[in-house]
ROSE-4610 file (N, C-alpha, C; in Angstrom, 1 decimal, always signed):
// ROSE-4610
residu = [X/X/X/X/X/X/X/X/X/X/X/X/X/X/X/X/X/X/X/X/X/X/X/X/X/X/X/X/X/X/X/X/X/X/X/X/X/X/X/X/X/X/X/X/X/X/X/X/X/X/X/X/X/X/X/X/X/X/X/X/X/X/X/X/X/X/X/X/X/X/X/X/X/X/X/X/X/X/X/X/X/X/X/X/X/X/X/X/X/X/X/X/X/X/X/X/X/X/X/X/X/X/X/X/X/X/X/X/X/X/X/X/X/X/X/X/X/X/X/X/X/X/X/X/X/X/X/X/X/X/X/X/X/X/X/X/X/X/X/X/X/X/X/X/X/X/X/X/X/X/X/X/X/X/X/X/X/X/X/X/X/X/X/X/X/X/X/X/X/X/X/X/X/X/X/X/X/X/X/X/X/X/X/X/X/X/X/X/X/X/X/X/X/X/X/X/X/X/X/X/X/X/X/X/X/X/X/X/X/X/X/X/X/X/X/X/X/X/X/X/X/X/X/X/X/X/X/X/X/X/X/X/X/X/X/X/X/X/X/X/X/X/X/X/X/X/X/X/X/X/X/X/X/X/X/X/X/X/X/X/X/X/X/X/X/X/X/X/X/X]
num = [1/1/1/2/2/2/3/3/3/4/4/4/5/5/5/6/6/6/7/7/7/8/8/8/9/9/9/10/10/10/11/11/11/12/12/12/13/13/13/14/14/14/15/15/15/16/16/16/17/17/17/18/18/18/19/19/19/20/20/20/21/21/21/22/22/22/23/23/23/24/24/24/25/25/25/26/26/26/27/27/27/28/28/28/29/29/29/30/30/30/31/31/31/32/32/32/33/33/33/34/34/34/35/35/35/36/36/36/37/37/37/38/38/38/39/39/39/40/40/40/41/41/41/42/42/42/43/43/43/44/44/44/45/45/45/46/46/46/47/47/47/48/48/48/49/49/49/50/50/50/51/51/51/52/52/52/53/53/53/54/54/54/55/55/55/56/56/56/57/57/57/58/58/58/59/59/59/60/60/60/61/61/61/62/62/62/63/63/63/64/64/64/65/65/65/66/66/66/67/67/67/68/68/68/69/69/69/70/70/70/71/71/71/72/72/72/73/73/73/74/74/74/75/75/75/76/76/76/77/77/77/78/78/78/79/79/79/80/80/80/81/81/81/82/82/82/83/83/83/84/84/84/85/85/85/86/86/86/87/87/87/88/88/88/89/89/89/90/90/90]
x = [+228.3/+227.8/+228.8/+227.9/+229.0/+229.9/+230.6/+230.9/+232.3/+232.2/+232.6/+234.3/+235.0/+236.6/+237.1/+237.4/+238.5/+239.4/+240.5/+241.7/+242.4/+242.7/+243.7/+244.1/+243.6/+244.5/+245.1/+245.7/+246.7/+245.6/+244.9/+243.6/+242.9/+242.3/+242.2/+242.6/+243.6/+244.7/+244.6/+244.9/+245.3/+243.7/+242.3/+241.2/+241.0/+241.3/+240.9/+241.7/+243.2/+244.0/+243.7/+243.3/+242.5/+241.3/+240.3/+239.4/+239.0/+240.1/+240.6/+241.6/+242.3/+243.1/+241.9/+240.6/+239.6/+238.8/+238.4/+237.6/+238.3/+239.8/+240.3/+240.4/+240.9/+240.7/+239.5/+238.0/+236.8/+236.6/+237.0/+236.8/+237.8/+238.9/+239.3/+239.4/+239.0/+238.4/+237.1/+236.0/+234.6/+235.4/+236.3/+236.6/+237.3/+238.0/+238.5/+237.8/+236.5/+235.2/+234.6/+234.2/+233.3/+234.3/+235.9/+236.7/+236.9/+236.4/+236.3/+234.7/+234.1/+232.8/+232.9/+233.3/+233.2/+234.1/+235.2/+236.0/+235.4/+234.4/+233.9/+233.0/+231.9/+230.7/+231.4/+232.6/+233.3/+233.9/+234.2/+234.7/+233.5/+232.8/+231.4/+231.0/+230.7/+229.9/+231.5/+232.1/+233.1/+232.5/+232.6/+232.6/+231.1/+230.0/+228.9/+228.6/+229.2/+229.7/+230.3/+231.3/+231.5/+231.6/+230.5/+229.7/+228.3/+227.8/+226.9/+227.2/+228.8/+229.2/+229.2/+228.6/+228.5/+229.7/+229.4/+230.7/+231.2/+232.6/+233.6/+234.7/+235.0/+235.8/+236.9/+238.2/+239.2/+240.1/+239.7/+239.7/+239.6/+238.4/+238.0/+238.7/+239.3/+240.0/+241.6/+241.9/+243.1/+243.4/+242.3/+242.1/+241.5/+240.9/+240.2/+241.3/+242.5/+243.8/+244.6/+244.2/+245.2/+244.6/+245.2/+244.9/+243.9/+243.0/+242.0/+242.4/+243.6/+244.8/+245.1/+245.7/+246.2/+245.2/+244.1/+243.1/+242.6/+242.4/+242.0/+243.7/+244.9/+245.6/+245.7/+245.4/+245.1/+244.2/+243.2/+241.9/+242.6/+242.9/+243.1/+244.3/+244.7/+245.9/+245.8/+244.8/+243.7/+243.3/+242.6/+241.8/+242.8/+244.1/+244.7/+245.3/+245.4/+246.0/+245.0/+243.7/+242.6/+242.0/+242.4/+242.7/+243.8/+245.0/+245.9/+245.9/+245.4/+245.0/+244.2/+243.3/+242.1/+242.6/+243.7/+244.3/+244.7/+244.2/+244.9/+246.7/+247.3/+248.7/+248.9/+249.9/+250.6/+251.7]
y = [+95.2/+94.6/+93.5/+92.6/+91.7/+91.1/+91.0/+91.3/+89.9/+89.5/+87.9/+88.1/+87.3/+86.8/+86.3/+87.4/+87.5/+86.8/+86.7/+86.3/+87.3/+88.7/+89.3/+89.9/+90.7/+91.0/+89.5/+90.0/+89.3/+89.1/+89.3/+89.2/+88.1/+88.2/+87.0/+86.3/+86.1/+84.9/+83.8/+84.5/+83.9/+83.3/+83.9/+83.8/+82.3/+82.1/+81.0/+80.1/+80.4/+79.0/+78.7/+79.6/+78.8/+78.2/+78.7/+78.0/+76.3/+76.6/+75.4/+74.6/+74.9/+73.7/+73.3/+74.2/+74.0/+72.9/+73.0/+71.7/+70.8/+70.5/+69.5/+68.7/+70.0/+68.9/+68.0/+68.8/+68.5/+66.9/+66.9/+66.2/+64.8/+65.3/+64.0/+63.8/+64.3/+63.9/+62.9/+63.4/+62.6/+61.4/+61.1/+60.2/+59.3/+59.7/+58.8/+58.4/+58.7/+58.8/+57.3/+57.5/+56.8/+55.5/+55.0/+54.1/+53.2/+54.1/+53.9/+52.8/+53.4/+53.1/+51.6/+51.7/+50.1/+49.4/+49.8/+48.7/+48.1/+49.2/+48.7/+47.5/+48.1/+46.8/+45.8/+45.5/+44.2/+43.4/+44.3/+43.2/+43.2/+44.0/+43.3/+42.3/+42.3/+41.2/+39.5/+40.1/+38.6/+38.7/+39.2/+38.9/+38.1/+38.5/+38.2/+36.6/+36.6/+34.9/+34.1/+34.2/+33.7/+32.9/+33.8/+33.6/+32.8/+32.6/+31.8/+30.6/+30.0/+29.0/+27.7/+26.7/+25.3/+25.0/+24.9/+24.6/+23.2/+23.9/+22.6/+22.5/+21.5/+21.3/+21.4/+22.0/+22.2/+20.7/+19.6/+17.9/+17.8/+18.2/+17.4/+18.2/+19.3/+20.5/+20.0/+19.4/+18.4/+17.6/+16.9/+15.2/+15.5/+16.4/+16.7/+16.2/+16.7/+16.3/+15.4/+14.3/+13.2/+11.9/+11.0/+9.7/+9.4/+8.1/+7.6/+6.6/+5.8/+5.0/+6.4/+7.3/+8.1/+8.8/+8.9/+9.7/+8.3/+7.4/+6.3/+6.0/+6.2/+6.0/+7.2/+8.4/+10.1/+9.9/+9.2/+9.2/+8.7/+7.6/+6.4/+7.0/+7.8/+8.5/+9.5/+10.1/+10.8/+10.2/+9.6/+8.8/+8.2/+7.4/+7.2/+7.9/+9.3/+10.8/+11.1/+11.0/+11.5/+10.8/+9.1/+8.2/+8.4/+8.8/+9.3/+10.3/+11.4/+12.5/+12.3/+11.2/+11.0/+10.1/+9.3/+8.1/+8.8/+8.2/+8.8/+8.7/+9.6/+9.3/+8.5/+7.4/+6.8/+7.4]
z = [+157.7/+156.5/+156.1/+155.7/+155.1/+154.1/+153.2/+152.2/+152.1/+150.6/+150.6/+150.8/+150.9/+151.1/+149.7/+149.4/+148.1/+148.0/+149.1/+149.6/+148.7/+149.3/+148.7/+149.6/+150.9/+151.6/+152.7/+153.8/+154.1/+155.3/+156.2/+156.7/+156.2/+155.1/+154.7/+154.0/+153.4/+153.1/+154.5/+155.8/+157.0/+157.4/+157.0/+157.6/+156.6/+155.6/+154.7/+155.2/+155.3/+155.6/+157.0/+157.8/+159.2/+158.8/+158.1/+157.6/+157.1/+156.3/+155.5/+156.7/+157.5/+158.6/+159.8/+160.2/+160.6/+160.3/+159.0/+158.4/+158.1/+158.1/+158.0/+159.3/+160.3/+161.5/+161.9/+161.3/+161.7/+161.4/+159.6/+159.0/+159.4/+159.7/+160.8/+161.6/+162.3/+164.0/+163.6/+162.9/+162.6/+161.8/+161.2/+160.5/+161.4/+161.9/+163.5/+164.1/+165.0/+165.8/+164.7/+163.9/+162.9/+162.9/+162.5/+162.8/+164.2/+164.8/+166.6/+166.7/+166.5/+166.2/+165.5/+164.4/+163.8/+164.5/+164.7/+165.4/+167.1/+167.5/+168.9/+168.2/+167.7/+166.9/+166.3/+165.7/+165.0/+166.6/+167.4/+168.9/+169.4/+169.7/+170.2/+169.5/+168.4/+167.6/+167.6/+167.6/+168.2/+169.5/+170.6/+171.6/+171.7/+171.2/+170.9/+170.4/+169.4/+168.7/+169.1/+170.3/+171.2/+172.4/+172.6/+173.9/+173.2/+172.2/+171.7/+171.0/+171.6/+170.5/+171.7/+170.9/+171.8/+172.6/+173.6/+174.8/+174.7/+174.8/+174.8/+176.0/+176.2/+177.3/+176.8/+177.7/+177.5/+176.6/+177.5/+177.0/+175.9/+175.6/+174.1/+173.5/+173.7/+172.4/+172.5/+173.7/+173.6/+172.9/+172.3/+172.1/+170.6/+169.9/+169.0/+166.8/+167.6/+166.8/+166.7/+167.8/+168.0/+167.1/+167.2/+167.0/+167.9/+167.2/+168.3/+169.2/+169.2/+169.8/+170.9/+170.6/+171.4/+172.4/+171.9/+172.2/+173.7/+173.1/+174.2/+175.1/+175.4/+175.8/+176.8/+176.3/+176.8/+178.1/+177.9/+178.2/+180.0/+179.5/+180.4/+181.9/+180.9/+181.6/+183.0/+182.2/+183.0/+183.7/+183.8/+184.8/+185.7/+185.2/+186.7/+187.3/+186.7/+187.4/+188.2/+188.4/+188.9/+190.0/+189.8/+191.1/+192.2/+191.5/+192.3/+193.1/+192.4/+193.4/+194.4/+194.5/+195.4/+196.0/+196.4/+197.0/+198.3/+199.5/+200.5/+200.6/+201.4/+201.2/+202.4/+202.1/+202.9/+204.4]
């Protein structure tokens, strides 16, 4: 038969404080799980935003902060680095 927990003998004193360290772990473990959870969906959804953002070339993200003097002196610079590499060697 079953009959409720008083907490008077020492039986259950011990049955409630397991009780009670029981549902605490429960309750943080699901609380952990659930933090786990949103932090995957917040990097997915960057990763998501990401990958749907107009492409840019490493260049323009070079040149994007400079002067427009600099930006056409950058340019040019390039271009005779790019001649050079394709010049046969002597």
């Amino acid at each position: 038969m079953w009959h409720k927990n008083n907490g008077k003998s020492e039986t259950e004193i011990m049955q409630n404080r397991f009780t009670a360290y029981l549902a605490t772990a429960v309750q943080r473990r699901r609380n952990d799980y659930i933090q786990q959870l949103d932090r995957r969906r917040q990097i997915e959804s960057l990763t998501e935003d990401f990958l749907f953002m107009p492409e840019c070339s490493i260049e323009q993200d070079m040149f994007l902060g400079l002067p427009i003097l600099m930006q056409l002196e950058d340019s040019v610079l390039l271009q005779a680095l790019k001649e050079l590499s394709c010049s046969p060697a002597n």
